[in-house]
Each structure stands twice: as structure tokens, then as C-alpha cells.
C-alpha positions in Angstrom: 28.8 34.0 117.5 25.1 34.7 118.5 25.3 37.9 116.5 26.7 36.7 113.4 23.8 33.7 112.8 21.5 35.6 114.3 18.8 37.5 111.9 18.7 41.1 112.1 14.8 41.4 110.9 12.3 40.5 113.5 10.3 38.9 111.0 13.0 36.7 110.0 13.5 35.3 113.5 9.6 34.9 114.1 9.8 32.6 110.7 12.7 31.0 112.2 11.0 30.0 115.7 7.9 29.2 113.8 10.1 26.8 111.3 11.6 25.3 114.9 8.4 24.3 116.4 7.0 22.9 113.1 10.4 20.5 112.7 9.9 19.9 117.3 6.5 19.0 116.5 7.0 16.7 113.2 10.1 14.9 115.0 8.3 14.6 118.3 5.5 13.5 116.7 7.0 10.6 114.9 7.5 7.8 116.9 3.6 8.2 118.1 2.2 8.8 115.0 3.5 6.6 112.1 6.0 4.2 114.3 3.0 2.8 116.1 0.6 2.5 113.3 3.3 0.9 111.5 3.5 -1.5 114.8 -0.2 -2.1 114.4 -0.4 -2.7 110.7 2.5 -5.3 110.8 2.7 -7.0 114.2 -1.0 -6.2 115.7 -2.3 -4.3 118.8 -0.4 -5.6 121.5 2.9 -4.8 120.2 1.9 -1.1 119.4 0.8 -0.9 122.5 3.8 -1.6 123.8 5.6 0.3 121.6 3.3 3.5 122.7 4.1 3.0 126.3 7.5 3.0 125.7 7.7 6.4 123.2 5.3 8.1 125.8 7.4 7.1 128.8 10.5 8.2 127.5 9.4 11.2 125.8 8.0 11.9 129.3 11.0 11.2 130.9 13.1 13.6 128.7 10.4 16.7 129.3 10.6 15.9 133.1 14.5 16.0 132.9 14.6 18.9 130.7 12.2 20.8 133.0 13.8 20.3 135.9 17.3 21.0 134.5 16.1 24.1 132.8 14.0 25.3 136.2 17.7 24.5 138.4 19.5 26.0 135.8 17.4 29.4 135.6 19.8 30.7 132.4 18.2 33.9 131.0 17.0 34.1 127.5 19.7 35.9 125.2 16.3 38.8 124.5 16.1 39.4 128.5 20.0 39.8 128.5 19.8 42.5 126.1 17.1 44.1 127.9 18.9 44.7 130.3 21.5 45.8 129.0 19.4 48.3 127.6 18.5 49.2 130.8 15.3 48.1 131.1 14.0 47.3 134.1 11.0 44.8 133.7 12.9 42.7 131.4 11.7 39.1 132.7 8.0 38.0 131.5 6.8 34.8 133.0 8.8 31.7 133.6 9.9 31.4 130.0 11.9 33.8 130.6 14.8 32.2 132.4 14.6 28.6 130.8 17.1 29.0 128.5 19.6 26.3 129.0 19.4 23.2 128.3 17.2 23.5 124.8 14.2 21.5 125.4 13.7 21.1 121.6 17.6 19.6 121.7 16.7 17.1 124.4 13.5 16.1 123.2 14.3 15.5 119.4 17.0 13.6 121.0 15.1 11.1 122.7 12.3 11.3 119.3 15.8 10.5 117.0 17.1 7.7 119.0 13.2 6.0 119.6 12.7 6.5 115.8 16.5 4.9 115.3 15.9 2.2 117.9 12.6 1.2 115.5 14.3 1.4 112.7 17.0 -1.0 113.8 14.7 -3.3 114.8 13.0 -3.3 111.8 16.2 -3.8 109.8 17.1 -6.5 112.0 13.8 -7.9 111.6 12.8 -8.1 115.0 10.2 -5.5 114.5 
């Protein structure tokens, strides 16, 4: 399955990982940067405060988690699989290199989706 979405062109995939961090970054970014403000503007400093601690915490939380799983985990990266298949024989650069499972951008634009979600339900419900 790998090989058939994978892209061929090396350029193609370096557009696709930069694409990924871009959307990591927007989603993570989210909940701190226009959830908050809208908390400000609407209900005052105290309860974006709040709301801040609570995105940061579990944001936090889910990196720590992720981390940790990934670290315990120790899956290699599908590139160091093939170099080794290749027979290479320095085919593991830095700790990157075996924290491939569980995705970290999975786990964290989890958390981002249900924060922005639990926000949005609030507001809806007009509690927030």
C-alpha cells in the first residue's frame, strides 16, 4: 500500500512533508491562536485564560504521550527500512530515525480537533 500512494519524485514527497507540517502547525495552532482571542474578545481575560491553560495542558499532555509511546515503541522510519534493505550499513541518523509509530501529527491534531470541537460546542450551546 505504501508503494502505491507513495510519490516516486523526491521533490514530490519533500512538498508533501512540507504541506504536512504547514496543516500540523495551522491545526495545532488553532485553539491558541484564534480560540482564545475569541475567548477574550467575548467573555474577557479570565476566561481565556482559562481556556489557554486548558489547550496548553492538553496539547502538552498529547506530545508527552506521543513521545513516550513513540520512544517505547522504537518503530523504524519506512526510509531506514529501505536502507537497509539496500544494504546499507549506517542507515539510522539521530533519534528521528526510529520514531515512527504512533504519528505524532495523528495524535496531536487529534487533541487540536477535539479542543477546537469542544469550543465550538460550547459556543453553539452558548455556554461559551
Amino acid at each position: 500500500m505504501r508503494d502505491a500512494f507513495r510519490a516516486s519524485a523526491q521533490d514530490v514527497r519533500s512538498d508533501a512533508e512540507t504541506a504536512s507540517w504547514v496543516l500540523w502547525f495551522s491545526l495545532i495552532g488553532y485553539p491558541l491562536l484564534v480560540d482564545v482571542p475569541h475567548a477574550w474578545a467575548r467573555y474577557g481575560r479570565d476566561v481565556a485564560w482559562d481556556l489557554f491553560w486548558q489547550d496548553a495542558t492538553a496539547l502538552s499532555l498529547s506530545g508527552v504521550v506521543d513521545f513516550a509511546l513513540r520512544d517505547s515503541i522504537a518503530r523504524l522510519r519506512p526510509y531506514n527500512w529501505e536502507c537497509i534493505e539496500q544494504g546499507g550499513t549506517s542507515c539510522q541518523h539521530g533519534p528521528e530515525a526510529t520514531r515512527s509509530f504512533p504519528s505524532g501529527h495523528v495524535s496531536e491534531t487529534t487533541t487540536a480537533m477535539a479542543l477546537i470541537c469542544t469550543t465550538a460546542d460550547l459556543t453553539l450551546a452558548g455556554l461559551f
